[in-house]
Structures are given as C-alpha cells and as structure tokens.
LOBABA-552936 format. One line per 5 residues: number of its first residue (from 1); for each residue x, y, z negated of C-alpha. Coordinates in Angstrom, 3 decimals, decimal comma. Layout:
REM LOBABA-552936
NUM = X:Y:Z; ... .
//
This chain:
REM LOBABA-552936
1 = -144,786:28,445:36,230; -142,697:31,408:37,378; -145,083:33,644:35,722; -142,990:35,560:33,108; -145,551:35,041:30,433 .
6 = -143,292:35,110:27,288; -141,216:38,142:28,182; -144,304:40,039:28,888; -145,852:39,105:25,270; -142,383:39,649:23,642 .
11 = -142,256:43,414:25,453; -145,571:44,323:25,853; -145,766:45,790:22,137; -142,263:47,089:22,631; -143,725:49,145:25,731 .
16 = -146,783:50,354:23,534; -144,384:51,527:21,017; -142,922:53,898:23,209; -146,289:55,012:24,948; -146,591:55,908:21,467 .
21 = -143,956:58,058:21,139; -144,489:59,720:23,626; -147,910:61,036:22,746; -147,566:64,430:21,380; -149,837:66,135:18,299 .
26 = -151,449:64,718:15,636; -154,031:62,385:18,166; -154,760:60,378:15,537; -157,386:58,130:17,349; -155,599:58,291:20,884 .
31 = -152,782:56,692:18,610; -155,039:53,872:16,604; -157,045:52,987:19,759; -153,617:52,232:21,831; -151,977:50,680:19,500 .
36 = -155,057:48,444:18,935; -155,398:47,894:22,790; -151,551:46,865:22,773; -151,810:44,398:20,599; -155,303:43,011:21,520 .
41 = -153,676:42,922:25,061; -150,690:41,234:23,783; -152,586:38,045:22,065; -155,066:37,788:25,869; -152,062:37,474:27,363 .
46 = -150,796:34,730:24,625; -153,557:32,446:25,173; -153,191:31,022:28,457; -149,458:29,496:27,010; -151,787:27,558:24,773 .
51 = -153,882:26,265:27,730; -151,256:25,335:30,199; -148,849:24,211:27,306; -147,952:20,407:27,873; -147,299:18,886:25,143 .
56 = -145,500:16,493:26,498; -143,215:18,679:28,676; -140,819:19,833:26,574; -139,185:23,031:26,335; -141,719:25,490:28,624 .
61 = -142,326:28,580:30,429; -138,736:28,563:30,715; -137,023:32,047:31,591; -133,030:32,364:32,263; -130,928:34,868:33,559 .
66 = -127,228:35,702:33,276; -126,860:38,765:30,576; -123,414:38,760:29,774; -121,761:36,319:31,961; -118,169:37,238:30,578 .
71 = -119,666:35,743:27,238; -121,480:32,640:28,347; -124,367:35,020:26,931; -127,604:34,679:28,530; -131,247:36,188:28,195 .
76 = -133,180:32,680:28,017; -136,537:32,287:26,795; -139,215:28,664:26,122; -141,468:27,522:23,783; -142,086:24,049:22,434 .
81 = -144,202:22,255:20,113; -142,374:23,752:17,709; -142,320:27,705:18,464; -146,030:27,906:20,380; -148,181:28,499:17,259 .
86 = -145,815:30,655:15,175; -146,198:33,082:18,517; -149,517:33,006:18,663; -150,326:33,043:14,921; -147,929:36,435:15,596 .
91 = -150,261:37,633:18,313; -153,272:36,838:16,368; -152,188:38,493:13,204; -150,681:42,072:14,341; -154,238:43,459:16,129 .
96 = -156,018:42,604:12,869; -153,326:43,879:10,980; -153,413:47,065:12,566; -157,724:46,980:12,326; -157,091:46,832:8,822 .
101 = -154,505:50,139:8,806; -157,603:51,912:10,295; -158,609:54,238:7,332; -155,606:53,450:4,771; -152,776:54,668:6,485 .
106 = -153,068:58,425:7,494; -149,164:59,477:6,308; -147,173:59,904:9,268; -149,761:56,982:11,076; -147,717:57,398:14,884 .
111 = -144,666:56,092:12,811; -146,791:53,053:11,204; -148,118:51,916:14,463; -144,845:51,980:15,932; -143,126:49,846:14,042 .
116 = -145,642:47,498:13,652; -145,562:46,946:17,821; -141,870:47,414:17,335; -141,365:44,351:14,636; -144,172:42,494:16,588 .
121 = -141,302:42,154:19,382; -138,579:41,637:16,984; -140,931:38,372:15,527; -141,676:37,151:18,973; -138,685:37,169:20,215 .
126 = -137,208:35,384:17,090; -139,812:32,469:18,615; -139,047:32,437:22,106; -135,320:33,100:21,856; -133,603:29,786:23,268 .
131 = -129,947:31,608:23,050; -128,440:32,385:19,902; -126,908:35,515:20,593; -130,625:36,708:21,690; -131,804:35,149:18,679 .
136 = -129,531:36,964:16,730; -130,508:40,499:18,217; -134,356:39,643:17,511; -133,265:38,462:13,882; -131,464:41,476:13,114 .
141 = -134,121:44,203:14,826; -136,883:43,012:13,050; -135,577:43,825:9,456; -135,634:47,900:10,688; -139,159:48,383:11,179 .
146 = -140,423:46,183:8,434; -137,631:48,263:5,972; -139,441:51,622:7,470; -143,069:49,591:6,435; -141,930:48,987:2,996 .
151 = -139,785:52,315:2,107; -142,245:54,633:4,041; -145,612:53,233:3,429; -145,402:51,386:0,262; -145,905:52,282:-3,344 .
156 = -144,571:54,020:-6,280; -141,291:51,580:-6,130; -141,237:50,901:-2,214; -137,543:52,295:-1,514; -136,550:49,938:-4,401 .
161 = -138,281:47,028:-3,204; -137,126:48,013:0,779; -133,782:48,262:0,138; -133,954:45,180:-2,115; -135,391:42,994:1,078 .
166 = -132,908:44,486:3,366; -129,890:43,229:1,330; -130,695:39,754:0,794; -131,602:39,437:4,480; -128,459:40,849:5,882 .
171 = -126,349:39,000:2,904; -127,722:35,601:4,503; -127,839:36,982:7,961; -124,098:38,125:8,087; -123,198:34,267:7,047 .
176 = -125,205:32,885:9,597; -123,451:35,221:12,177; -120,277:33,284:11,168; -121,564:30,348:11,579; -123,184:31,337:14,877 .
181 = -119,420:32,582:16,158; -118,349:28,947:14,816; -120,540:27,138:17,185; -119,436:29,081:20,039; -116,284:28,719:19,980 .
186 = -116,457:24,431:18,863; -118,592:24,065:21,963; -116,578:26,079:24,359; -113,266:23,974:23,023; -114,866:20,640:23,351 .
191 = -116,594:21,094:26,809; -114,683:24,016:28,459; -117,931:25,968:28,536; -118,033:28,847:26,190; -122,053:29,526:25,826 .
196 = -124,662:30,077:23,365; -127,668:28,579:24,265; -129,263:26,708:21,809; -130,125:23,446:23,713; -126,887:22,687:24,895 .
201 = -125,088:23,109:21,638; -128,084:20,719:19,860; -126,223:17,994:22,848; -123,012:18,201:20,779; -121,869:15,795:17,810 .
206 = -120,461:18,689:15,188; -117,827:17,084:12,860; -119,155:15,754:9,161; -116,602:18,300:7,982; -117,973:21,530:9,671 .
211 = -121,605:20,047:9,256; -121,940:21,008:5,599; -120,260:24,654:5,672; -122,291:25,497:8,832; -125,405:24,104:7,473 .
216 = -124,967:26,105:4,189; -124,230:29,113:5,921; -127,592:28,929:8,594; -129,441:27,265:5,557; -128,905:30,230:3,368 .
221 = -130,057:32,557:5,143; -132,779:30,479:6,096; -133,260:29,832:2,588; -133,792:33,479:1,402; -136,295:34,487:4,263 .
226 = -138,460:31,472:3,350; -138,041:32,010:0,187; -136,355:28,799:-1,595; -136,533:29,134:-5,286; -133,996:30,571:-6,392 .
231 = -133,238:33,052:-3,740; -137,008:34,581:-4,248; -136,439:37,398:-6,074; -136,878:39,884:-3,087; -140,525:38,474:-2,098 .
236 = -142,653:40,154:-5,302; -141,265:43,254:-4,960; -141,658:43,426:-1,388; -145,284:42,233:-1,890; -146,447:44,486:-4,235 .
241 = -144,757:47,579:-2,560; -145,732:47,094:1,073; -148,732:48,590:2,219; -151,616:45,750:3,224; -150,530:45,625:6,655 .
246 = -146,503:45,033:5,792; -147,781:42,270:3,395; -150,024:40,649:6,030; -147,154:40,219:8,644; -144,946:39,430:5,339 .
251 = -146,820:36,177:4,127; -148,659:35,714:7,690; -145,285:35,625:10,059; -141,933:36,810:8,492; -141,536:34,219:5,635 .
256 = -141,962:31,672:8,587; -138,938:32,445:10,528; -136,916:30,863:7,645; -138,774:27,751:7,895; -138,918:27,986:11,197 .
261 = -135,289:28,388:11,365; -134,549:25,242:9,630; -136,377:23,243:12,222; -134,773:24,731:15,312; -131,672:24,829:14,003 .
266 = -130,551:23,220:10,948; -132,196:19,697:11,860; -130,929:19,319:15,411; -127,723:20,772:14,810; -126,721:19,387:11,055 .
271 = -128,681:16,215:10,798; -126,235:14,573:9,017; -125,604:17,906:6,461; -129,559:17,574:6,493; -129,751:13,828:5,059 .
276 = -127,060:14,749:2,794; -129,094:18,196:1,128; -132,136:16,794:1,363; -132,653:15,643:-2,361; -131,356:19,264:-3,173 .
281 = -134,183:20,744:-0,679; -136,800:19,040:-2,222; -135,747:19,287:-6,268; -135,830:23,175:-5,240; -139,138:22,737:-3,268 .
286 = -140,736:21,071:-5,981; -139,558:23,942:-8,943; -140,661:26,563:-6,535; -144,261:24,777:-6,382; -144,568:24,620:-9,595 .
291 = -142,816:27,747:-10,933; -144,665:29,977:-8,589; -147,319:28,602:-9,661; -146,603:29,071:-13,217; -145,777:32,266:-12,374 .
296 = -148,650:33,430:-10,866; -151,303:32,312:-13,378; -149,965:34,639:-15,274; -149,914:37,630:-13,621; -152,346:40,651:-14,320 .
301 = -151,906:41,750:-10,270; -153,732:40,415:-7,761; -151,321:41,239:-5,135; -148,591:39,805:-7,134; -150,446:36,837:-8,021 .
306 = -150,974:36,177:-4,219; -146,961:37,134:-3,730; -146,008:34,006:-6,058; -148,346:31,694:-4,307; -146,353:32,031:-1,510 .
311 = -143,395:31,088:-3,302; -145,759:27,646:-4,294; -147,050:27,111:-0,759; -143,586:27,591:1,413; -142,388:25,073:-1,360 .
316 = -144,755:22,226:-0,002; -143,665:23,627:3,477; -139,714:22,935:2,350; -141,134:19,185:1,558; -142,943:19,056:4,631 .
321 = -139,843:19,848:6,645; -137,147:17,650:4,990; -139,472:14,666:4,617; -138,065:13,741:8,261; -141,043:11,840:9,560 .
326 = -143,681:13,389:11,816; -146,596:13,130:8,932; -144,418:15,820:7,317; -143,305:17,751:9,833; -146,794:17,978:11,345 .
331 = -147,828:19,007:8,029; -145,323:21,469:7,588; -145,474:23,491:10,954; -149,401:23,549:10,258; -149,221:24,485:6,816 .
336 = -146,944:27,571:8,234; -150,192:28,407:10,219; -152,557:27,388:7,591; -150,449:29,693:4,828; -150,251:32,695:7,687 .
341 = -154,183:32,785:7,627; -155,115:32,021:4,388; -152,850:34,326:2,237; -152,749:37,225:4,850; -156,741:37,201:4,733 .
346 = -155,879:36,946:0,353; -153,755:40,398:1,368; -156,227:41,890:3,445; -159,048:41,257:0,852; -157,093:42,474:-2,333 .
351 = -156,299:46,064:0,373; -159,870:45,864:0,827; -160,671:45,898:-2,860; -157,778:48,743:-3,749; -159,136:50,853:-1,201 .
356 = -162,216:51,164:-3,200; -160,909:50,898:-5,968; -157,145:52,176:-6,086; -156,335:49,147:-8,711; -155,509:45,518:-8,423 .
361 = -155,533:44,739:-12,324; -157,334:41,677:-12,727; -158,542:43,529:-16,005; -160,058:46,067:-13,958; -162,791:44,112:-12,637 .
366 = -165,680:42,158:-13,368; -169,206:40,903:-11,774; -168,129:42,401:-8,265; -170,255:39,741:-6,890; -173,292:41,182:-7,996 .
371 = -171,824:44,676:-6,092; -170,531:43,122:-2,699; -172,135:40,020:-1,897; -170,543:40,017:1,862; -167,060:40,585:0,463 .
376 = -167,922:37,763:-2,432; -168,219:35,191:0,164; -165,048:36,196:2,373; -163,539:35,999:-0,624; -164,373:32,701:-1,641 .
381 = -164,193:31,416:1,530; -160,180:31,960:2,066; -159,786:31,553:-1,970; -160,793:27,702:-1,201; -158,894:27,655:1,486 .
386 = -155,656:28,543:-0,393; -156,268:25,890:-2,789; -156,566:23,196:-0,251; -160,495:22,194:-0,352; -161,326:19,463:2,004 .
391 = -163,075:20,892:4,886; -160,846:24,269:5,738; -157,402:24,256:6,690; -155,203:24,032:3,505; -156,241:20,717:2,595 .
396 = -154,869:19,608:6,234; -151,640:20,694:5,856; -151,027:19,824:2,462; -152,348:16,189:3,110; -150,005:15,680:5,982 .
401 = -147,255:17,121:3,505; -147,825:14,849:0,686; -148,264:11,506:2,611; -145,186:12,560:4,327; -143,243:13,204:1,150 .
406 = -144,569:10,280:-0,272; -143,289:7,683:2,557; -139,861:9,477:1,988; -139,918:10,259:-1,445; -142,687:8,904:-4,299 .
411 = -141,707:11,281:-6,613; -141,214:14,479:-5,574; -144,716:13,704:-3,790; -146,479:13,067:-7,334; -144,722:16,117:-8,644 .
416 = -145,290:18,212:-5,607; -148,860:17,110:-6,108; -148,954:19,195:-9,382; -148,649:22,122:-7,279; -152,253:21,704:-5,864 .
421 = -154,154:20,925:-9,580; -152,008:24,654:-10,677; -152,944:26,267:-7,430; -156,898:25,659:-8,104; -156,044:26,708:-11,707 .
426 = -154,661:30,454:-10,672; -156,896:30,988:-7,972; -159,993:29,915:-8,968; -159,612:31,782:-12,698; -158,425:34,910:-10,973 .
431 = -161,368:34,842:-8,373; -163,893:33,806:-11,220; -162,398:37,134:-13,555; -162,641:39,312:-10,809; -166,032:38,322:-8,911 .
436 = -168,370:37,116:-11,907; -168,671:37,562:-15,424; -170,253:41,400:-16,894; -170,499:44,220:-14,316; -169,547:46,726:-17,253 .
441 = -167,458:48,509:-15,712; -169,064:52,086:-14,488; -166,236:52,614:-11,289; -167,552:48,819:-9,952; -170,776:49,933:-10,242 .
446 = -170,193:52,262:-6,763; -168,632:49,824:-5,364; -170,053:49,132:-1,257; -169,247:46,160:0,393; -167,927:45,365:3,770 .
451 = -167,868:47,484:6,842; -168,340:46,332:9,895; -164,711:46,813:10,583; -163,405:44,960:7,433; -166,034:41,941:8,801 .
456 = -164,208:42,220:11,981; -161,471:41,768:10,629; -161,810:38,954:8,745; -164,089:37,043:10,642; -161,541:35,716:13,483 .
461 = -159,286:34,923:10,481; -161,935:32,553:8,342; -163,239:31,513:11,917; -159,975:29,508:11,847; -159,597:28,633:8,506 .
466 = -162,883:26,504:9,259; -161,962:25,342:12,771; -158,281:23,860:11,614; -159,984:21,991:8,435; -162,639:20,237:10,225 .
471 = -161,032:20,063:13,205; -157,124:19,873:13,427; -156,540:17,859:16,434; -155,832:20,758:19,064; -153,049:21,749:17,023 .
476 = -151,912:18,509:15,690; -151,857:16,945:19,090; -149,800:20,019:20,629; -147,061:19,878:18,324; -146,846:16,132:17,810 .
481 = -144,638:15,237:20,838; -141,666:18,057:20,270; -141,926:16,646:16,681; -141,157:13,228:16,980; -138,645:14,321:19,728 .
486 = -136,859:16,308:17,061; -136,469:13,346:14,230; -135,500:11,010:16,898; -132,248:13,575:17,254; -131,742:13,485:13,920 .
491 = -131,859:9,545:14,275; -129,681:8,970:16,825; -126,829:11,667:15,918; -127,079:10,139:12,377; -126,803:6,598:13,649 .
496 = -123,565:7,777:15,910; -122,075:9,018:12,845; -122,949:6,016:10,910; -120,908:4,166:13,631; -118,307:6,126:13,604 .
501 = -118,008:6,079:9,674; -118,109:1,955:9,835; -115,757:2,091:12,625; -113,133:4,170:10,474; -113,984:1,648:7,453 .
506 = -112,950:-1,602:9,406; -109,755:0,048:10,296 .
//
C-alpha cells in the first residue's frame, strides 16, 4: 500500500505535541482533551496495519526515501511479525496512560502531556525504524522526555532516580553507537556500498572475530534497557520515582525495546556470537527470575514490589528469546505484550490506590475489599494474570516460554519454572494483605472505589488480558511466519560458518 500509515502513527503524536505548545494560558482541559484525542487518534489509525498485515509477506508497509544520500543514510520504515504488536501495544498504552494522568498530574500538566506524545514518537519509531542511523535517532530521543517524566513528575528522589536511568542508557547506548559505525563501514568495504539499513547488513556473513565484540557491545545496551540481572539496578528506582503514567510506558513499552533489540538485531546479525552466549543469557535469565522474585516478596512497596517483578518476568522473556525455536520465540514476543498489559494495569491500580490514599506500604492497608468491591476485582483480575493463571494471558506466554526452553534446555526450564511457584507466592500474599484481612484502619474506611474514568481505563486493558488467554491465535498466527523466518537465518549463517570452520580444520 502506498498509504504512509507508519509515518503518520510515528508523527502524529509528535504533531500533537507541538499543537500543544502552542496553546497559550493555563487551558488545562483544552490541553487534556487534545492530548487525549492525539493519542486516541494515533492507535485508530494503528489498527488497520493489524488488518491488512500479511503475515506471510514479510517486511510491510514499506516506506524509503533518500535522507542523506552522501551517507548511504536513508529514512526507511516496515513492520514485521516481529515489530507489529510492540507498535500497537505502544498505541494502545499511551491514550490510557494519559486517561489515567487526568486528575494526578496538575504541576506544569502542558509539559507532561508533551512529552508523553513526544516519547510516544521516540518508541514508535524505535519499532518501525528499518535503518540504523534512524534507529539510532529514535533510541536516543526517547530517553529526553521520559528523563523530564521521571525528574519533573516523580517523587521525593526522582532527579536521583532520572539521572540514574539516563546514565546507564547512554553508557550502553554510546557502545552500541560503535558498534553501529563498525557495521557501516564492514559492509561498505565488503560490497562497495556504504549504507545502514538494517536488512541489507542482516545479508552479510560478519567475521567470528568481530561477532563477539559487536554482539557484546549491541547486547549491552540491550541488556540494561531490558533489564538483564545484573545491569538492573536503574529499574527500582526509576519505578518507584516516576509518576503512574512514566511507570506505565516504563514496564508497558520501554523495557521492551531491549528485548526487542535483541531480536532485530543481535540474532540476525551475531547468530553465531548468539549460540556462543546463549548459556550465559539464560544462567542470567534464570537468577533474574528468581532473584526478582526473591526480591520482591520482600518488599513493603507495592510499586516496588511490581518494579522487581519485572525484573522476574523479562527474565522468562530472555529464555524465551535465546531458546532459538519458534515455541520460544512466540512465547517471548507475546509475553512482551502479555507483561506490557498486565504490570502496566499492576501500575495503574497501585496510582489508583495512592491517589486515595497517598501510601503504597503494604502495612498501610487492610480489608480494602470490603471498601471497593469494583477496584477488588480489577485487581484480582490482572493480579492472576501476572502470575500466569490458565485462562488470561500470562499463562500463554509463559507456556510457550517453558516448552521452548525445555526442548533447548531441561534445566534452565525446571529452574525457570521456579519463577512461576515464587511469582504466585509475592503476588498473591501482597494482594491477600492489602485487599482482605481487618478493615482497622480509620483512613481505608473513606476509601471510594472506581470512577468511571479509572473503569475506563482499565477495562480495554483486562479486556485483553482475557482475549489473549483464551484466545491467542490472532496474535500467535501473525507473528509466527517472521519468526521461523528469523531462526532459519540464524540456521543457515551458523551452518556457513560451521563449513567454513571444517573447511579450515581439513586444511
């Protein structure tokens, strides 16, 4: 189709942020109700990709022009199997994100809604970039708005806890330029075309030699935006100091791009560095299941105990990924949808609760259920969910994950298995101290339950959460064709290099 559908959803917010800007005095609903509109414009426009997406097309919706011919660098745009649900679990998350912001954010609220439509561009176009000098750019600009989220509209330690995430971003990012540089100038040697773009460097054997550096240096910074144990450090701070909204797009979309980055990048263009770190990739997934989960079950937060799971859950992802069949890799890319619903709607819930509140001790609460019904069951709901119950969408993912994991690997499957009997541990203690038990607590005792915003809200998220655990195939059968298309890449470079190895051998 010549209709430019992904530059208009990768600009779109872009052009609402400065509509934005331009709107003078303090308009405070002019300035809700157009960012809103934006966004809720933004994910209409997403869905018809979905629709006319064939699975079995390849790379789609295709956009190239010339930007900097000089450079080989050029503005080129596509989605596969591979990049269509993290853009439209992007375009799905940022207008409930900002429905959420309604009431809590009133501080300098023009600035919050533009950098929320601001980093929604810098996320999407992470996605959809198919050059990697445009990736780059969209890489880089996201980090300024979501620094702005944390340090502006965060808590008591946010400039700490921005500045902290900023670092370790740019510390892996600045290595993965190098790397990026690397690859440009290996492919422009070898073929006499100097370029960037992604899918004709993936058609180039890279030496064994420069496989390992460059797959350390992408893989790092990979690593820390995912995060890998033990480059994790950043995410609990981040957490705990972002405002709801900043955690959402946190857990729901940011923490995906590193996974996401291994997939498009690392696997096609390293597969031999791949095969070599992969019992590294999953001893590390496997302590960060179980240590985050250790972790959390023992924290007194609610937000933080809901940061660490993520460091659990992206650990079965890691699995998932480097399992290298298409049971895994299925599971993985769905788990990075299933983890983007389930422990945003855990962030929006806990911003519900501390807007009532203005505490997330566990200690703090008691019997709520008794006080909130509504809230009880949304609750519940995505709290089964995170644990993997049969029936909503964690259980898919982490099924697919497992069996995948286990045809590679018996025993990091049994251990990563451990990860799910913790998960139900933490979750279903801290919902049980929080929801039931003595309503003796006079503040609780005021407590009202949902408006019909908050239900709004939350309803489109646990809409899914239902739809993808009874009912995966839509996504599963999307996403299956670009999958096994990626490990039989892997395949075939390895097997070339396999030749060439027993080739230098007999000589």
């Amino acid at each position: 189709m010549n209709f430019p559908f992904l530059s208009i959803i990768t600009f779109l917010p872009l052009l609402g942020a400065l509509i934005l800007f331009l709107i003078r005095g303090d308009r405070q609903q002019t300035i809700k109700f157009t960012a809103l509109s934006v966004a809720l414009i933004t994910f209409l426009i997403s869905l018809p990709v979905y629709f006319l997406f064939e699975p079995h097309a390849g790379m789609q919706f295709e956009e190239i022009q010339s930007w900097i011919p000089a450079l080989g660098i050029k503005y080129r745009l596509g989605i596969d199997g591979i990049s269509l649900f993290m853009v439209l679990l992007t375009t799905f998350l940022t207008p409930l994100v900002i429905l959420s912001s309604w009431k809590s954010i009133s501080k300098n609220l023009k600035g919050y809604m533009i950098s929320m439509l601001f980093l929604e561009t810098g996320m999407l176009g992470v996605f959809v970039a198919m050059d990697l000098f445009l990736f780059y750019v969209f890489w880089e600009a996201m980090l300024i708005p979501m620094y702005f989220i944390i340090g502006i509209w965060g808590g008591e330690n946010r400039i700490y806890a921005a500045i902290k995430f900023f670092i370790y971003t740019m510390v892996g990012s600045l290595l993965m330029l190098v790397a990026i540089l690397i690859l440009y100038f290996y492919h422009g040697g070898l073929t006499g075309n100097y370029t960037f773009d992604i899918l004709a460097i993936q058609q180039i054997d890279i030496p064994l030699g420069y496989q390992t550096w460059l797959f350390l240096a992408f893989g790092l910074s990979f690593a820390i935006k995912v995060p890998i144990f033990p480059f994790h450090t950043w995410l609990p701070d981040a957490h705990v100091e972002a405002p709801t909204g900043g955690s959402v797009i946190l857990a729901g979309v940011l923490l995906k791009m590193g996974t996401y980055g291994f997939l498009r990048f690392c696997l096609p263009f390293f597969p031999h560095a791949v095969i070599q770190f992969t019992p590294w990739i999953f001893a590390l997934g496997v302590i960060g299941i179980i240590y985050g989960a250790l972790v959390a079950m023992v924290q007194p937060d609610i937000k933080k105990l809901v940061a660490y799971s993520s460091v659990s859950h992206l650990g079965f992802v890691m699995l998932g990924i480097f399992a290298l069949n298409t049971q895994g890799i299925q599971g993985g890319l769905i788990q990075m949808v299933n983890h983007g619903l389930s422990t945003g709607a855990l962030f929006l819930i806990v911003g519900m609760i501390y807007d009532r509140r203005h505490t997330r001790l566990i200690a703090d609460f008691g019997g709520l259920a008794k006080r909130i019904p509504v809230f009880t069951a949304f609750f519940m709901i995505v709290t089964l969910s995170s644990i993997g119950l049969p029936g909503l969408n964690g259980f898919v993912g982490e099924f697919l994950i497992l069996l995948g994991t286990f045809l590679t690997n018996k025993v990091y499957a049994i251990l990563g298995a451990i990860g799910v009997i913790l998960a139900a541990v933490y979750m279903l203690r801290m919902f049980q101290r929080v929801m039931f038990g003595k309503l003796d607590k006079e503040e609780n005792q005021k407590l009202v339950d949902l408006s019909v915003r908050e239900i709004a809200v939350l309803v489109p998220i646990v809409l899914f959460i239902v739809f993808i655990g009874v009912y995966p195939k839509p996504f599963l059968k999307k996403m299956e064709p670009t999958v096994n298309k990626l490990i039989e890449t892997v395949e075939v470079k390895q097997a070339r290099y396999m030749d060439v190895e027993e080739t230098l051998v007999d000589k």
